[in-house]
N, C-alpha and C positions, 0 to 999 in steps of 0.2 A: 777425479772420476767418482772419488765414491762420495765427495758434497753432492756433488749431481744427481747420483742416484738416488741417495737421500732426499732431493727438496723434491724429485717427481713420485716418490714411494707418497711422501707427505701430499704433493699434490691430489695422490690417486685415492688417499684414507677422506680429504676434505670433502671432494669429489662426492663420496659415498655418504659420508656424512650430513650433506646439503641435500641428498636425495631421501633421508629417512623422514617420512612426513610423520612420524610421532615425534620426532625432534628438531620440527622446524624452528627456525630463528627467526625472528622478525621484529627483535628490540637487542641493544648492546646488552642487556641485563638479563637477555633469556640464556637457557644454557649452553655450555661449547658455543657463546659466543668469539668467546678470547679467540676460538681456535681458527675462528672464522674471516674473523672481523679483519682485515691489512693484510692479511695470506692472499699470495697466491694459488687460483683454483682453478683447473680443469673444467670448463665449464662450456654445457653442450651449446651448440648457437642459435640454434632452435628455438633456446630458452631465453632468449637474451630479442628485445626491444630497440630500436632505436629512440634517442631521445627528442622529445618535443619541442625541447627547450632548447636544443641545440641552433647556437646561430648559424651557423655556415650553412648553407641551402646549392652551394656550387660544388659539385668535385669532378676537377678536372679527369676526364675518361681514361687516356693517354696516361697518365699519372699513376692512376689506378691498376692499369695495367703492369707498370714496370714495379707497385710495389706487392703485388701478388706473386709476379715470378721471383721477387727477392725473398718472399715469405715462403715460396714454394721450395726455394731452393736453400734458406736457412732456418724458417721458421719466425714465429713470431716472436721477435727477440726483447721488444718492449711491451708486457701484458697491458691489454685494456683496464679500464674502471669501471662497474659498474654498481648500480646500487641494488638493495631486494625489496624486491615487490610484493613477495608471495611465497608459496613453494612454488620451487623450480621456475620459476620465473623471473625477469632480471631486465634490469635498462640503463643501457648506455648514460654513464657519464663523461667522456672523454676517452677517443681511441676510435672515432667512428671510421676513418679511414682505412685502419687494420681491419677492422670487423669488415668493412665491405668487401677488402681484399681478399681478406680469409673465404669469405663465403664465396667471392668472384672462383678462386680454384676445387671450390666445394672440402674445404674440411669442414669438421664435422664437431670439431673443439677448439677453443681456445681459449690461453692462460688469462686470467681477470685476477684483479683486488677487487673484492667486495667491500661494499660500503654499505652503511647502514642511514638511509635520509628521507625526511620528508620534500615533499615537492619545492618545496624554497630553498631547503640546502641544495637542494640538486640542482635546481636554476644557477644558486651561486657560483657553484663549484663548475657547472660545465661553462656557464659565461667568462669565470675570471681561467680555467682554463683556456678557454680557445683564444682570449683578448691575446695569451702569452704567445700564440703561434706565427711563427715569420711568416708565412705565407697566408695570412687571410690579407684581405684588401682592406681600403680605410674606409670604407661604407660599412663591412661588415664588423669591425671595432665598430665603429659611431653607434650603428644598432644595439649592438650586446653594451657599450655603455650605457644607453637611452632606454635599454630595459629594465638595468641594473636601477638605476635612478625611477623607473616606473614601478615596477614589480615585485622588488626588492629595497624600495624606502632610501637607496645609500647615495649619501651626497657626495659632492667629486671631492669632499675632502677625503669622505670614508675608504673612495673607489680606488683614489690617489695609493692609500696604504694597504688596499686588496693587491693590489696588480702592481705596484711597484711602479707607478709611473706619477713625473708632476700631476699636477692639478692643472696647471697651462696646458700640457699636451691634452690631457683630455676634454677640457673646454675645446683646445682646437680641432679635435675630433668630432665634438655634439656639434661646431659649427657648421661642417660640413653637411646636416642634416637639412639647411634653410639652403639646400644647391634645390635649383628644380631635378624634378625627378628621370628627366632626361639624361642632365649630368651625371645623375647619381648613380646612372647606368652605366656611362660611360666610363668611370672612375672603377665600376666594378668588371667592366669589361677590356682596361689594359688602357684605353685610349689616354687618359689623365692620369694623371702621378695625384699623392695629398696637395703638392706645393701647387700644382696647380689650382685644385677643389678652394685653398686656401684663400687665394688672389683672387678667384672668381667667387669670393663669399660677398666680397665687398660690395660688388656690385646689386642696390635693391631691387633693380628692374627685372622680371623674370626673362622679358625679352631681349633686354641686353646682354643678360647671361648668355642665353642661347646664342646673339649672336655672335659675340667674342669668342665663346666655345666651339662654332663652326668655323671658326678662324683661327683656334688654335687646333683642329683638327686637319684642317683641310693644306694648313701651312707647316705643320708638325714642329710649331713652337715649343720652344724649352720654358722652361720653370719662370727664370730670366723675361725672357721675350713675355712671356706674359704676365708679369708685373710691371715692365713698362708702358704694357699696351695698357692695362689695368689704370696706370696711373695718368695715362696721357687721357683717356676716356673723363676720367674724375675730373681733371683741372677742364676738358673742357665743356662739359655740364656747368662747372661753375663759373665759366668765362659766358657761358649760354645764358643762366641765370641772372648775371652780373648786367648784360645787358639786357636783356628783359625789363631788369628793375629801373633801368636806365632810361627805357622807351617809356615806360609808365608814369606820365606826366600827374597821374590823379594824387594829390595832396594825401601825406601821411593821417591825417586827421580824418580823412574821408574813406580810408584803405582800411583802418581799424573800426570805425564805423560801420561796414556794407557787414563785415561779418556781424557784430550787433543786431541791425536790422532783419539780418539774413534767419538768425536764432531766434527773434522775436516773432516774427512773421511765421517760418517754419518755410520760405522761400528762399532762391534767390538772387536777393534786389540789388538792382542793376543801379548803379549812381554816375550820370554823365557830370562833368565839370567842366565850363567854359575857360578859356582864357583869362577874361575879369571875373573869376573866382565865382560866376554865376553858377550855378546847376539845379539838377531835377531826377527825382529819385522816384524811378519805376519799380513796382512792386505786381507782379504777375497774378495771375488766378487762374486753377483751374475748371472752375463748375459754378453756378450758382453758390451752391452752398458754400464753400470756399471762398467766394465771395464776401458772403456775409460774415463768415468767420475771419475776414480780416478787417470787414468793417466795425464788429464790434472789437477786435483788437485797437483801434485807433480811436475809439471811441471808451481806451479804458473800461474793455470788459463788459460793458454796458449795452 
């Protein structure tokens, strides 16, 4: 009992200390930093920002609600982080949840670590914290990764040894970025798991995406189920292609050609091929001028 009374006696001197504006802090090296800097502080909420930087943009309502009454009924038992801005002014690094809470039952205080950071530490430090949360969805990692590597310069090796995670997992996170952005709603809104987001990465077609997506929604395929539809799709494009190339009787020599002409011209040209190896290679126009501009091409620029 009496550690307790002591770390809130100490809470209630920092408290007052961070309100005397002849001795504000706002570098590690100014004074009664030490005292300031990783403590624990009482800190009005008034005073305190939400962060900009902050990736999460969802917080479940319902959620919110059950952890206000837990706070209301034990308290804030893990303090926020936040950094200094100013006098008496302060912005969330990490803890936004509680702070809503808190304010949701109207207290009027709450415990923080103050931190002392520029606008990039603090990028880093709220991204690599919320990447660590069980509950964000994998659209919202992919983001805070994809910012990290924007904003912050750090490559997936760097990110790999921020957050504790391989370097494959978090490529396989940024992959999920190249979902259209339908899916990428859906994946935030419960309907797709990652493993899903994953199998439907493969596919380049945006259209196809979507439509395997309304098929694994409408059928409420597993993980499973949608890497073999995944894969039956793939082999038969290439069974599609396969014959295509089958039908196409025009001679290899002629096929590498049309694009040639096609480059040269700036059209394009169309090359039929008879049976006896005869043919005739149509070259389009649109305008007079265009005209002439492919007659002096054939005339060697002249």
């Amino acid at each position: 009992m009496a550690k307790a009374t002591k770390k809130q006696a100490l809470g209630r001197g920092l408290s007052a200390l961070l309100k005397d504006p002849e001795n504000d802090i706002s570098s590690v090296s100014d004074k009664n930093a030490d005292q300031v800097v990783g403590n624990i502080v009482e800190l009005s909420i008034e005073t305190i920002e939400v962060n900009p930087f902050q990736p999460r943009t969802n917080f479940n309502e319902e959620s919110l609600r059950e952890l206000a009454s837990s706070i209301k009924e034990l308290g804030v038992i893990q303090p926020i982080t936040v950094r200094k801005l100013g006098f008496e002014k302060y912005q969330l690094v990490s803890g936004e949840r509680r702070y809503r809470a808190s304010k949701l039952i109207g207290l009027e205080t709450i415990p923080a670590y103050v931190r002392i950071a520029n606008d990039q530490e603090s990028l880093e430090m709220a991204l690599v914290e919320n990447i660590q949360r069980a509950d964000l969805d994998p659209i919202e990692i992919a983001l805070s990764y994809q910012r990290l590597i924007d904003e912050i310069s750090l490559t997936q090796e760097q990110m790999s040894q921020r957050v504790g995670k391989k370097r494959s997992t978090i490529a396989n996170y940024l992959r999920l970025l190249k979902l259209d952005p339908i899916i990428q709603t859906g994946m935030r809104d419960g309907f797709l798991s990652m493993g899903h987001g994953r199998a439907l990465v493969n596919i380049e077609k945006t259209k196809d995406q979507l439509d395997i997506y309304k098929t694994i929604v409408s059928k409420s395929l597993s993980v499973r189920d949608t890497e073999a539809l995944v894969k039956k799709y793939k082999e038969d494009k290439t069974t599609e292609a396969s014959s295509t190339e089958e039908k196409d009787e025009t001679p290899k020599f002629v096929r590498k050609g049309i694009r040639d002409f096609s480059e040269y011209f700036g059209q394009n040209v169309d090359v039929k091929v008879g049976k006896n190896g005869k043919g005739k290679i149509t070259i389009p126009f649109n305008s007079e001028a265009d005209f002439t501009r492919i007659k002096k091409l054939l005339k060697g620029g002249k």
